[in-house]
Backbone bond lengths (Angstrom), bond angles and torsions (degrees), N, CA, C in turn:
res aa  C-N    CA-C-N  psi(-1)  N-CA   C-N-CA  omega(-1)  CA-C   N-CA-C  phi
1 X - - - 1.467 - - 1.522 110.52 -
2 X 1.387 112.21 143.26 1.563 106.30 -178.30 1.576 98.42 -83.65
3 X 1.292 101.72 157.79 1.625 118.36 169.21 1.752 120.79 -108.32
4 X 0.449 109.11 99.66 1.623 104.61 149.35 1.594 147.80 -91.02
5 X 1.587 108.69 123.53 1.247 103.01 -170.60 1.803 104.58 -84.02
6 X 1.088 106.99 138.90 1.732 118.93 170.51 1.487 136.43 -108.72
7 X 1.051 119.11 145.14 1.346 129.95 -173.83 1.357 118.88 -137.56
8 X 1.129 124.90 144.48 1.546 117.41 155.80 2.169 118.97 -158.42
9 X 1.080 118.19 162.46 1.278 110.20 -150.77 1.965 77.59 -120.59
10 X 1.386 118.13 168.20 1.086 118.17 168.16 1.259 103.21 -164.65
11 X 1.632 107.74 171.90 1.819 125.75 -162.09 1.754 91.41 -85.37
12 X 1.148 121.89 -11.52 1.687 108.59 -171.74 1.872 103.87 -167.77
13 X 0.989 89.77 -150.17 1.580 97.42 -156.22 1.946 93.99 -122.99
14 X 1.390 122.80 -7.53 1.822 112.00 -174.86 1.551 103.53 -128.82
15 X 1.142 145.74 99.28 1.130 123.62 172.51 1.783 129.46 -37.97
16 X 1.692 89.17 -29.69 1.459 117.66 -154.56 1.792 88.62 -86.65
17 X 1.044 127.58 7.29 1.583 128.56 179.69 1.881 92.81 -102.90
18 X 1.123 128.12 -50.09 1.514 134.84 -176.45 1.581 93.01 149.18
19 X 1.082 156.83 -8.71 1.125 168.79 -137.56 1.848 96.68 -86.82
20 X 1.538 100.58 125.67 1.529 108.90 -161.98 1.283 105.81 -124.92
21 X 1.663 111.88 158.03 1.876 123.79 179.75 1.484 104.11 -59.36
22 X 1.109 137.64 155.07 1.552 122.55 154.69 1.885 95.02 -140.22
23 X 0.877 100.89 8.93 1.930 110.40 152.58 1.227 115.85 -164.61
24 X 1.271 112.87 165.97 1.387 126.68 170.95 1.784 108.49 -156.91
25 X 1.189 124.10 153.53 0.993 136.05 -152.29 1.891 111.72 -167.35
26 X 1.762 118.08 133.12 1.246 111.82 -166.99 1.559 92.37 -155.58
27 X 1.373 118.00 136.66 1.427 108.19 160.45 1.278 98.96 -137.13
28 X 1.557 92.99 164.10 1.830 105.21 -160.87 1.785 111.04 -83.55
29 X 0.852 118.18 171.56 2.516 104.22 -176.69 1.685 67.32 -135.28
30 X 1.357 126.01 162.48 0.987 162.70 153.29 1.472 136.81 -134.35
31 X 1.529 131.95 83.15 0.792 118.75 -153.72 2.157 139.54 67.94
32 X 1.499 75.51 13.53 1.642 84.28 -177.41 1.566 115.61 100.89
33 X 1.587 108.65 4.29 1.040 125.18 -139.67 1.744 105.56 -146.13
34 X 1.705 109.84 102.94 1.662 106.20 -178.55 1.077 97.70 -68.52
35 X 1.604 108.69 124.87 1.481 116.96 164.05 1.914 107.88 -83.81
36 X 1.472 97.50 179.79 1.081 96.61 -177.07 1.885 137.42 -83.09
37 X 1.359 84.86 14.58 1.593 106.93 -162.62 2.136 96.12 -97.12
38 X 1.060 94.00 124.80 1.540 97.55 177.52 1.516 106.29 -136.37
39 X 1.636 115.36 171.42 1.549 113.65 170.08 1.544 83.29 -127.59
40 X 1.543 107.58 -178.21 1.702 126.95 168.85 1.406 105.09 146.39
41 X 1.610 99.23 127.73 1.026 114.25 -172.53 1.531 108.34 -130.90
42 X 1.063 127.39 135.06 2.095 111.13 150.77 1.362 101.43 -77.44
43 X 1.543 90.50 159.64 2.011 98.45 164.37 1.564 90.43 -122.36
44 X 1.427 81.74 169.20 1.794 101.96 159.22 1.729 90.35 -99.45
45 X 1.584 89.77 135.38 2.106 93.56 173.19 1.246 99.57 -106.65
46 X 1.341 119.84 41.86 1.720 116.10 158.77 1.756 115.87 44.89
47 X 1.093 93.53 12.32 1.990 99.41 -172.34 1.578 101.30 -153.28
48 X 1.714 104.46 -175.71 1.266 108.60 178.52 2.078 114.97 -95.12
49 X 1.183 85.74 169.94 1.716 82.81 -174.20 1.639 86.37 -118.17
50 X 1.841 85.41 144.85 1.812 113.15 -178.61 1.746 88.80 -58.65
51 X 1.554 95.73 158.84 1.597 93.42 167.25 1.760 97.24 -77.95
52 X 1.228 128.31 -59.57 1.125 110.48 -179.36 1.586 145.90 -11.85
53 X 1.542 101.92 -65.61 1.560 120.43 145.73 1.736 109.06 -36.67
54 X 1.240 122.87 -78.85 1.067 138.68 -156.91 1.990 106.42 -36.88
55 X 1.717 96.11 -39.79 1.537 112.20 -163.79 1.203 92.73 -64.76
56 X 1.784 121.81 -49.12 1.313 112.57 -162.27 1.371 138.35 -95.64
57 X 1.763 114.41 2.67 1.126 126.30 168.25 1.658 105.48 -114.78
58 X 1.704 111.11 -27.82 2.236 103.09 173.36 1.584 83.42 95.91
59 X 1.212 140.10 -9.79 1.428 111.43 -176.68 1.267 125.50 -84.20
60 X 1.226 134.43 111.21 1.491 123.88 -174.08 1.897 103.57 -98.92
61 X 1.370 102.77 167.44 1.772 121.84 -174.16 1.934 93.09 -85.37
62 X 0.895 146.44 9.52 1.387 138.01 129.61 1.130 119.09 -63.02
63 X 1.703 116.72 -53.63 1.836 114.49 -174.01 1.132 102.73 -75.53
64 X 1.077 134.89 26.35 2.117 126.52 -177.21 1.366 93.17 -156.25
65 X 1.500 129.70 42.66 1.394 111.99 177.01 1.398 101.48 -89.91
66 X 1.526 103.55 -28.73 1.743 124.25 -169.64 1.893 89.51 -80.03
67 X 1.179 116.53 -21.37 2.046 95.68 -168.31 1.336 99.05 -55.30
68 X 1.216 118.06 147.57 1.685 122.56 133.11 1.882 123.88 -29.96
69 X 1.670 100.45 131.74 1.379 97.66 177.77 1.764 106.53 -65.76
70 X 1.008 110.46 -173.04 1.604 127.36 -174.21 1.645 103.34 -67.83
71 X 1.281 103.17 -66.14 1.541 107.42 177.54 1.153 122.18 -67.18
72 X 1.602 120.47 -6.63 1.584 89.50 153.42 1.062 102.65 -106.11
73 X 1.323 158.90 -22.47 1.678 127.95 153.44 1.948 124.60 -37.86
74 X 1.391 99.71 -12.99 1.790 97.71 -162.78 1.755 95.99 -57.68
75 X 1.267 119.32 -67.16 1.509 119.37 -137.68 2.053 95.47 -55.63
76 X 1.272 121.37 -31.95 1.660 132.94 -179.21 1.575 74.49 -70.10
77 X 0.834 128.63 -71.70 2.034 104.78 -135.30 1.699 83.53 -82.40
78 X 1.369 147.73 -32.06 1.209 104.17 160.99 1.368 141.74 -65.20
79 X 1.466 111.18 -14.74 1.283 123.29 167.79 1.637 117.04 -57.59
80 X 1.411 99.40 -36.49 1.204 101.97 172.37 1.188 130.96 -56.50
81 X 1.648 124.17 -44.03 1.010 123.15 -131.95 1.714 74.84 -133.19
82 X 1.053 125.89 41.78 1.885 115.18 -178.02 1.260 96.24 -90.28
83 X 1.208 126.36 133.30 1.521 120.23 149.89 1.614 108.90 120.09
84 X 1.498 102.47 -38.40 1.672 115.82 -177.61 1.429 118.67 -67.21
85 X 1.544 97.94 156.95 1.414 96.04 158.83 1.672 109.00 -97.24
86 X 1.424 98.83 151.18 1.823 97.10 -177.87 1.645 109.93 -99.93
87 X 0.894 97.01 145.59 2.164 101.32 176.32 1.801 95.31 -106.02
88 X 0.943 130.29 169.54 1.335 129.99 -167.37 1.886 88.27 156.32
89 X 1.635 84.08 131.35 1.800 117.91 170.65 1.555 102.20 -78.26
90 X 1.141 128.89 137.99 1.413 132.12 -162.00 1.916 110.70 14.67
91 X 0.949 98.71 103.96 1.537 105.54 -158.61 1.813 93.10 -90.16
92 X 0.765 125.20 -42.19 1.708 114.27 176.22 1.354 97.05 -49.14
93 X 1.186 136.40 -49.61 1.637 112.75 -158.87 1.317 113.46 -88.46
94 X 1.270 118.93 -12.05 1.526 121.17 158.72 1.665 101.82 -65.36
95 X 1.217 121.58 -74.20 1.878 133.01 -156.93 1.336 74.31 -67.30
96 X 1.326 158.45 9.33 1.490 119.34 139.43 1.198 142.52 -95.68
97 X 1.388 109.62 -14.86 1.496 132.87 154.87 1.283 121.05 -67.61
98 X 1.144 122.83 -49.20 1.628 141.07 165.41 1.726 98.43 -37.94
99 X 1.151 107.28 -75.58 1.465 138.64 -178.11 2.114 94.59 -39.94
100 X 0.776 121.05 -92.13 1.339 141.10 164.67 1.666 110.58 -16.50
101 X 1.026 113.10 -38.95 1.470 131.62 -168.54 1.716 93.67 -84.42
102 X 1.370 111.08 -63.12 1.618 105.40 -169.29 1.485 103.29 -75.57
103 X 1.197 119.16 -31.92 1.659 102.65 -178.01 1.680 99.52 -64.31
104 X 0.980 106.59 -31.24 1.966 94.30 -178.44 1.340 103.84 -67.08
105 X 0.978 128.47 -64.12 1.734 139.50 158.03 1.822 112.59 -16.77
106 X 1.092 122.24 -44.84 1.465 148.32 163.40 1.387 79.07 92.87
107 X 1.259 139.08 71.01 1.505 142.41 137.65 1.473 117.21 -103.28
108 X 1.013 116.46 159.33 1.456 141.35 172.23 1.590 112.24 -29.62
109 X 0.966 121.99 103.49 2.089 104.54 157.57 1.215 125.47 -37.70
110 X 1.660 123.89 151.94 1.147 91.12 174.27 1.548 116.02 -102.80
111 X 1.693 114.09 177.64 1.301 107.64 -178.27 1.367 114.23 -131.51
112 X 1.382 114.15 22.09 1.686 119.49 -171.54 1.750 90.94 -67.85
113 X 1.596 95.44 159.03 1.321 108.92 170.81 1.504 113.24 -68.91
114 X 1.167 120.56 172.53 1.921 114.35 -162.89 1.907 84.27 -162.04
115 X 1.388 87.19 122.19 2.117 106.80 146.63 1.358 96.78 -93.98
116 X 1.182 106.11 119.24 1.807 113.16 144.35 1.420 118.28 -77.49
117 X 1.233 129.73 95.05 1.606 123.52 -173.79 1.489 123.52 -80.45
118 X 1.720 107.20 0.57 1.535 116.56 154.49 1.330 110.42 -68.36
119 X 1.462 127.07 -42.13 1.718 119.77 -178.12 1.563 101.06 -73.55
120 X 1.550 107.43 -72.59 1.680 100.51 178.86 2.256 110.51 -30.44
121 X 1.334 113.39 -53.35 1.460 106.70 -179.71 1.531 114.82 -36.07
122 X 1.872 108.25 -59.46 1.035 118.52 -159.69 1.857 104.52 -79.94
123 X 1.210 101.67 -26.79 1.790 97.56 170.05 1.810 109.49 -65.65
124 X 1.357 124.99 -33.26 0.922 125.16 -175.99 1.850 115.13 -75.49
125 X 1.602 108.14 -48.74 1.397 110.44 -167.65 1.526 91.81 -123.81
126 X 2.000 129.30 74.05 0.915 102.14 -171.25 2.117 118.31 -87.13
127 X 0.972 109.50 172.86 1.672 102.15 -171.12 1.223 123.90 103.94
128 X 1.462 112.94 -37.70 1.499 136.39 170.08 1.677 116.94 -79.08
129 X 1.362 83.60 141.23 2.175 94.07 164.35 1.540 95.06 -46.85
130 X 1.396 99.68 133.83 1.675 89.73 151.54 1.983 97.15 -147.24
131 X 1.308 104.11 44.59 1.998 117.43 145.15 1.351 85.95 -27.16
132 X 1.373 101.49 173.89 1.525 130.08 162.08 1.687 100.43 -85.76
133 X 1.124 121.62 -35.45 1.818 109.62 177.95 1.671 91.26 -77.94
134 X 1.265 164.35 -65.28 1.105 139.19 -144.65 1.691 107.09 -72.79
135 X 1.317 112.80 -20.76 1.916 122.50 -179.34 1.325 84.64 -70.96
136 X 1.216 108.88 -69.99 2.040 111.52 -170.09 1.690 109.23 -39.65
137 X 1.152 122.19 -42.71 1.837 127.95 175.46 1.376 97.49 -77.56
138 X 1.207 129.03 -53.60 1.819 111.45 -155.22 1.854 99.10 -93.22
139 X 1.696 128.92 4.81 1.473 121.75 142.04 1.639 116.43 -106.38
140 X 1.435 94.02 39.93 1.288 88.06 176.83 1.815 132.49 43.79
141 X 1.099 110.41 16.98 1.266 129.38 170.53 1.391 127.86 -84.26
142 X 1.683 115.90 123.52 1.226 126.32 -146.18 1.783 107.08 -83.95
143 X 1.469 112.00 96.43 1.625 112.03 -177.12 1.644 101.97 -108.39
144 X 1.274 134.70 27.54 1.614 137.21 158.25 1.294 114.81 -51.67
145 X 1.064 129.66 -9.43 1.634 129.94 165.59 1.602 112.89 -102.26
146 X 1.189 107.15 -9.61 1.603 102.03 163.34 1.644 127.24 -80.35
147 X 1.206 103.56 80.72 1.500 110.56 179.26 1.557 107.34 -83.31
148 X 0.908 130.00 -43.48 1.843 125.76 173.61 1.539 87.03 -137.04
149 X 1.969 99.53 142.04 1.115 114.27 169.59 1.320 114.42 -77.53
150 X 1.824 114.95 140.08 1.501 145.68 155.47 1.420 103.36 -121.66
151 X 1.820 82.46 158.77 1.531 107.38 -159.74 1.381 95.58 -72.26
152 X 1.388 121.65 -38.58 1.750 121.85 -164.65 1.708 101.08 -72.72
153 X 1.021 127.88 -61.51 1.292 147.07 171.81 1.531 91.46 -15.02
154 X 1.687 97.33 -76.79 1.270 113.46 -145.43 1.837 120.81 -63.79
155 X 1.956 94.60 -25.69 1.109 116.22 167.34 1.610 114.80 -45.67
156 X 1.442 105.97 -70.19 1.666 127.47 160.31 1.731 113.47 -2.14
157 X 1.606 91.73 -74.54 1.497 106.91 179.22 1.221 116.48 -60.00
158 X 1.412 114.27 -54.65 1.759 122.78 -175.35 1.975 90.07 -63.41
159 X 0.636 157.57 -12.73 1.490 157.89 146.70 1.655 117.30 -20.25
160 X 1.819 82.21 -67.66 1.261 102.82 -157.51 1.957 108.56 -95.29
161 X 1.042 104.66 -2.93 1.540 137.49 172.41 1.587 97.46 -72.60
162 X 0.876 110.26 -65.62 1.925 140.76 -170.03 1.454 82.75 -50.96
163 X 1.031 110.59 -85.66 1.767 121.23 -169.63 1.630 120.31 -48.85
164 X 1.634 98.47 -37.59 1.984 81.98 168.50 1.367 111.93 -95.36
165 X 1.280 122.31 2.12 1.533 105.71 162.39 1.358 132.63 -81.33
166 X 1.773 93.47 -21.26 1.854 82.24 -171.57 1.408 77.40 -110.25
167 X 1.567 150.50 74.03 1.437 140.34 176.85 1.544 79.36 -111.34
168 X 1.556 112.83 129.74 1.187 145.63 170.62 1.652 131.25 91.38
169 X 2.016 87.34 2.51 1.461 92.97 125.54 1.775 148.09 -21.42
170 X 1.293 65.87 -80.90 2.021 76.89 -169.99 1.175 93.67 -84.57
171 X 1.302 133.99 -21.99 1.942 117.04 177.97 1.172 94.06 -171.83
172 X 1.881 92.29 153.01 1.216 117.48 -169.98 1.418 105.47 -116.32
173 X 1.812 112.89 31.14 1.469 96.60 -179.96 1.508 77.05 -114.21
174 X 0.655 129.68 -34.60 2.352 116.36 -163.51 1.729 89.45 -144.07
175 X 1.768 85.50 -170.77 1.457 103.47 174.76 1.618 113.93 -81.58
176 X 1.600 131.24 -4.89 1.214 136.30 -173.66 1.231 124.05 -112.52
177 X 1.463 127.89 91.29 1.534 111.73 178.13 1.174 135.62 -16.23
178 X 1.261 131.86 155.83 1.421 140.62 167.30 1.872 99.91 -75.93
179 X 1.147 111.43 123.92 1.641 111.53 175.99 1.561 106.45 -78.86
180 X 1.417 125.62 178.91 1.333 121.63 165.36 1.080 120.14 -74.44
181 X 1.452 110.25 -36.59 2.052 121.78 -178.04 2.006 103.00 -61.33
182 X 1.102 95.14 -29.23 2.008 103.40 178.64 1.283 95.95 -80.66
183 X 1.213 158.73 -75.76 1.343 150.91 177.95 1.054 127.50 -50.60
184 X 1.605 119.25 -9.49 1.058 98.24 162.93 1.570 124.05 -103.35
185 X 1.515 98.08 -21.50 1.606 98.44 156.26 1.577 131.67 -73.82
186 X 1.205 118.43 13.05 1.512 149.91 138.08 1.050 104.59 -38.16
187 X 2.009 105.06 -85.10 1.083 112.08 172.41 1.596 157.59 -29.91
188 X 1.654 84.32 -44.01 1.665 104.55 176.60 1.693 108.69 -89.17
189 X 1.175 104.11 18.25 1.646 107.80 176.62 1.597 118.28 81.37
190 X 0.817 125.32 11.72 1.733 131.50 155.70 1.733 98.17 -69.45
191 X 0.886 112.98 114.70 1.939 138.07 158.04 1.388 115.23 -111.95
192 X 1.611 95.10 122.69 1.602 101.36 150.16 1.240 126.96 -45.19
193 X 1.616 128.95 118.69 1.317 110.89 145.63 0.921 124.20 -97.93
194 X 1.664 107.75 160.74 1.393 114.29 -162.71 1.967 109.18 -129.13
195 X 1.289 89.90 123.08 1.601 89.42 -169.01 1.547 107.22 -89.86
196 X 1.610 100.40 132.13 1.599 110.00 -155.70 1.943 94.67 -108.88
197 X 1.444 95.22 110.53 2.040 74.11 172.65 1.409 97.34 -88.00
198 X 1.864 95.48 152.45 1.599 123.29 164.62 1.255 95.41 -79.80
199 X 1.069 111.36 149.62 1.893 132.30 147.49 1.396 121.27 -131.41
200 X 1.940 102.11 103.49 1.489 107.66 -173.17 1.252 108.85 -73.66
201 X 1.413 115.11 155.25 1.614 121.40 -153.45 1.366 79.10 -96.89
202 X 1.414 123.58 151.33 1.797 137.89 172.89 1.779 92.37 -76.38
203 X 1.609 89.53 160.31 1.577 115.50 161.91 1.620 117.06 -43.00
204 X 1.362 101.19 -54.95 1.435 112.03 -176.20 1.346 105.02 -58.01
205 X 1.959 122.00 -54.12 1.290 112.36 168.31 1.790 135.77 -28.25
206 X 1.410 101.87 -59.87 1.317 142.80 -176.03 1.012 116.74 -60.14
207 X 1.654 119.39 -39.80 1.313 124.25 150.89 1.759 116.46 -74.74
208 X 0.893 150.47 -17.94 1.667 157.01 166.83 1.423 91.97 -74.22
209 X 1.033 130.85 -61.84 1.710 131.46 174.18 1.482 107.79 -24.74
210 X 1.380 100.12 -76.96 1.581 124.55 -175.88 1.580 98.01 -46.74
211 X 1.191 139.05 -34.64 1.250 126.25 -175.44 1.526 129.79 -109.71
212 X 1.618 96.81 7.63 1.520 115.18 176.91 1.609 99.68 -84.17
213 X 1.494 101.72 -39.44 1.651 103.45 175.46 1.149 125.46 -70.37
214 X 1.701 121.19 -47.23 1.514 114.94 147.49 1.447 127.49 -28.92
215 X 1.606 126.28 -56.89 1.504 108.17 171.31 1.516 109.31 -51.63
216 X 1.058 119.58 -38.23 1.833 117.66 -139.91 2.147 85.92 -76.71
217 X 1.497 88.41 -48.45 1.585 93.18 -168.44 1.912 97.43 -55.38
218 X 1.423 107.50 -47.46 1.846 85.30 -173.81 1.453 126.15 -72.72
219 X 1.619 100.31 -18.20 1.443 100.44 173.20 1.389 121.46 -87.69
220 X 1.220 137.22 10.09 1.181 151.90 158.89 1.632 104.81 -98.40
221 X 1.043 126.31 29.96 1.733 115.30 -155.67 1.364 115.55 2.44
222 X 1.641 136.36 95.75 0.879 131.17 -148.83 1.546 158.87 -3.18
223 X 1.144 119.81 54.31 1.675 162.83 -143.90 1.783 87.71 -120.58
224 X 0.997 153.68 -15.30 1.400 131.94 -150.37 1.610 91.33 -103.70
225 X 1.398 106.00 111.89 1.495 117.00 177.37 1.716 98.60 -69.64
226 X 1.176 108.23 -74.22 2.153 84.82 -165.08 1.415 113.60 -31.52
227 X 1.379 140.00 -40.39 1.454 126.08 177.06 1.547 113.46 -63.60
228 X 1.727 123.62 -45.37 0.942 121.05 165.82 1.910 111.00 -34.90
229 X 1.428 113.80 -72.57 1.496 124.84 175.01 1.229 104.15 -36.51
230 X 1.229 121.14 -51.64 1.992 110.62 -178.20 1.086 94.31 -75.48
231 X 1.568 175.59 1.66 0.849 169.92 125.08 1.356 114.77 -27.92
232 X 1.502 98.99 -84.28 1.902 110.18 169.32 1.488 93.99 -41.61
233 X 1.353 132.30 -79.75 1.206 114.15 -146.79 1.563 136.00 -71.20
C-alpha cells in the first residue's frame, strides 16, 4: 500500500467555528523510502486568520489572497492521495479540516486508512512530549531550520519521525528493508559474502591462556574440559 505523509496549516484551531486550510502538504514513502513525487499547495481561506495561528505558521490573508481556493486544488490532491494510507501528527485535527473542506466543496469525505503518529508516539514513549520537535530531538533528527511551522517542512520531518520509529519493523538486519528484487536474487542463489577478519591471539596471549587452564585444571583436580579439548585436539 502506498503511504503518505500529511500535513496541513490552518486559520484557527475548530473547523466547526468556520475556521479554514490555508496549506496543505503530502509526500509519497515508497518502500520506506520518500519518493520523489510530492503535492503542496497554499490556499486563500476566504476569511481572516486568528493571530494565534498566524504566530505559528507567518501566514497572513494578504500573502494568500492570490492562493487558489480549496476546491479548486481538491480533485489533484485527491488524485494524489487515492489509494494510500495517510500518516498524520495528531491526525483528528487534520481529517477534520480536510473533512470540512470537501463537504463545503460538496465532495466526498475522505476514507483512506490513517496512522496517527501522536497516539503510536505516545503508546510508544508514554509520559513524554512527543510534539514533532521532541520526536525530531529524541531521533536525533535535524529540525534547526524549523523556525515557524509549515505543512511541507513539517511533512519532511514527520517522514523521517515515521521511519525511526517503526525502524525494525520491516527488518531486523539494518535500517533498510529487504526489497523484493533482493530476495529474490537470494532466492536464485546469489549470497552475500561476508568478509570475516581473524585476529591471531599474541604469544603473551597464548601463554595467559595456557595458564588460565592450568588454574582451572588444578582447581577442579583435573576436571577442566577445554584443556582436556586442547589435548584431544
Amino acid at each position: 500500500m502506498r503511504q503518505i505523509v500529511l500535513d496541513t496549516e490552518t486559520t484557527g484551531l475548530n473547523p466547526n467555528q468556520g475556521h479554514r486550510l490555508v496549506e496543505v502538504a503530502a509526500i509519497e514513502l515508497c518502500d520506506r523510502k520518500v519518493s520523489e513525487r510530492s503535492f503542496h499547495r497554499y490556499l486563500n481561506p476566504e476569511r481572516e486568520i486568528d493571530e494565534g495561528a498566524a504566530s505559528v505558521h507567518g501566514l497572513t490573508l494578504d500573502r494568500l489572497q492570490d492562493e487558489p481556493k480549496f476546491a479548486e486544488i481538491a480533485p489533484a490532491f485527491l488524485e494524489f492521495i487515492s489509494g494510500a494510507e495517510l500518516i498524520i501528527h495528531n491526525a483528528p485535527f487534520d481529517m477534520g479540516f480536510l473533512n470540512a473542506e470537501l463537504a463545503r466543496a460538496g465532495l466526498p469525505l475522505l476514507d483512506n486508512p490513517v496512522i496517527d503518529t501522536l497516539k503510536f508516539a505516545k503508546d510508544l514513549h508514554p509520559g513524554k512530549k512527543n510534539n514533532l520537535n521532541a520526536l525530531c530531538d529524541r531521533y536525533m533528527i535535524d529540525n534547526s531550520h524549523r523556525v515557524l511551522h509549515g505543512a511541507l517542512l513539517d511533512t519532511e520531518l514527520l517522514a523521517e519521525v515515521y521511519l525511526a520509529m517503526t525502524r525494525g519493523q520491516e527488518s531486523l538486519l539494518g535500517d533498510e528493508a529487504v526489497s523484493q528484487e533482493d530476495q529474490a536474487e537470494l532466492t536464485n542463489g546469489d549470497r552475500v559474502r561476508l568478509t570475516v577478519r581473524v585476529i591471531q591471539a599474541s604469544a603473551e596471549e597464548l601463554t595467559l591462556h595456557t595458564q588460565q587452564l592450568a588454574d582451572i585444571d588444578k582447581a577442579s583436580k583435573g576436571s577442566c574440559l577445554w584443556k582436556q579439548l586442547e589435548l584431544d585436539a
